[in-house]
N, C-alpha and C positions, 0 to 999 in steps of 0.2 A: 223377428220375422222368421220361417220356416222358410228351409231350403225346399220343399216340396211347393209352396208357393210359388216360387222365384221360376220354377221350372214346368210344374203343370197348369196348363191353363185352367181356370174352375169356371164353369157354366152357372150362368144362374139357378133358382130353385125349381122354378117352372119349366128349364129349360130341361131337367134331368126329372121332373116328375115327367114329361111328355115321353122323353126315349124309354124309360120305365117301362110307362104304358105300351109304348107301341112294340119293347121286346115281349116286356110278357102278352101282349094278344098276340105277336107271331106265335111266340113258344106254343100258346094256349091250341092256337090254331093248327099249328101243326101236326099237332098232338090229337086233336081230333078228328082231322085228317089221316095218321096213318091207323087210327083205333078203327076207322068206319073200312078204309082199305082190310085192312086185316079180319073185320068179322064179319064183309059180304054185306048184301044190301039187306038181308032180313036180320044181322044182328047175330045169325048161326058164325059160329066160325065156321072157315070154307075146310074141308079135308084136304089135308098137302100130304101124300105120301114120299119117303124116300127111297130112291131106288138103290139097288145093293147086286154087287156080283150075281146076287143068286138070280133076279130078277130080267139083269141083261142077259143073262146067260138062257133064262126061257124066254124073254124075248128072240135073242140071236136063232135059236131053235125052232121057235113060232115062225121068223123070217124065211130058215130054210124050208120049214117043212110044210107051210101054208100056200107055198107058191108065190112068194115075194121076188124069191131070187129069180122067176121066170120074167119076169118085165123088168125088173130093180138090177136085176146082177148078182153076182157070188158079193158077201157082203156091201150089195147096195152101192154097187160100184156106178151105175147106169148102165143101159142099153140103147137100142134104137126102139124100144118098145116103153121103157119108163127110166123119169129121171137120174143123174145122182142124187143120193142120200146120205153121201158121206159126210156131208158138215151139215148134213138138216138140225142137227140141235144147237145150232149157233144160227140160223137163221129162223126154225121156226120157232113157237112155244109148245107146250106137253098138250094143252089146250087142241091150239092149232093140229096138230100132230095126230088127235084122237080124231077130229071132225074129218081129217080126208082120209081116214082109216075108215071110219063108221057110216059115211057120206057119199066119199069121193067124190070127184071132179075133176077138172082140166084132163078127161080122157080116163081117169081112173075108177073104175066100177066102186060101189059100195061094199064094205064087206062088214058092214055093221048087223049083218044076221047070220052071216058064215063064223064069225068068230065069237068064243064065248069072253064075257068082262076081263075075265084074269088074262086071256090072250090079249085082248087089246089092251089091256093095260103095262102088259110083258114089253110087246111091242112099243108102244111107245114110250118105256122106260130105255128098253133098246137103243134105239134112234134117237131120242134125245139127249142121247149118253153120245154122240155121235157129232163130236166139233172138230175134229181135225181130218184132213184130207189123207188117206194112206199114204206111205209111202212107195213112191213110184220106183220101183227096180230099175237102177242106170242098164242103159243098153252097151250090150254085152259086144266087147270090139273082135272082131275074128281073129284068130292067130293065123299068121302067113307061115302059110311052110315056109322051112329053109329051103335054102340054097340046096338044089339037087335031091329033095326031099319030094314025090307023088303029092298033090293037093291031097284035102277029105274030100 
């Protein structure tokens, strides 16, 4: 008798054709699953670009000089005019991100005819490059004059 007997339990033959089948139709299924994700519903693959310094950097620039920073803030900080946008690329997607660019809503005008593609695509490379909150500068504690010293 084998020592692998003694210790692994062995399934009948029907019982290991069934998990067979039911892994390989997962596998199968899965797989056809991420091929249909991946090439869009006409079969086209979808275009993914990636974005690169060079591009947040004419995004960041688009921001300034389109007049983002006038409701958004100096880097998208917010106002009392338009949101924070510093963690928008951990909350929205590049998707999302282009539609209230080109749309707008919740208060925000369209500027899907004010800007040309490569802008709105700068811009929202930008911004979705944009998942951490800046850091906030600790407040600065006053130094006390000394003893016998004139205040500032």
């Amino acid at each position: 008798m084998k020592i692998s007997r003694l210790f692994v339990p062995q399934l009948p033959t029907c019982r290991l054709r069934w998990a067979f089948a039911l892994a390989s139709g997962t596998t199968i299924g899965l797989a056809v699953a991420l091929m249909t994700a991946s090439f869009g519903v006409l079969g086209a693959a979808t275009p993914v670009h990636a974005f690169s310094k060079q591009t947040r950097a004419a995004g960041a620039a688009s921001f300034r000089d389109k007049g983002c920073e006038h409701c958004h803030g100096v880097d998208g900080i917010g106002t009392d005019r338009g949101p924070d946008l510093s963690t928008i690329g951990k909350r929205w997607h590049k998707d999302r991100i282009e539609r209230q660019i080109r749309e707008g809503g919740g208060g925000m005008p369209p500027f899907g005819d004010a800007l040309q593609p490569d802008e709105v695509k700068d811009l929202v490379d930008y911004l979705s490059a944009k998942r951490k909150a800046p850091k906030t500068p600790q407040p600065t504690v006053p130094i006390k004059p000394a003893i016998g010293e004139p205040g500032l």
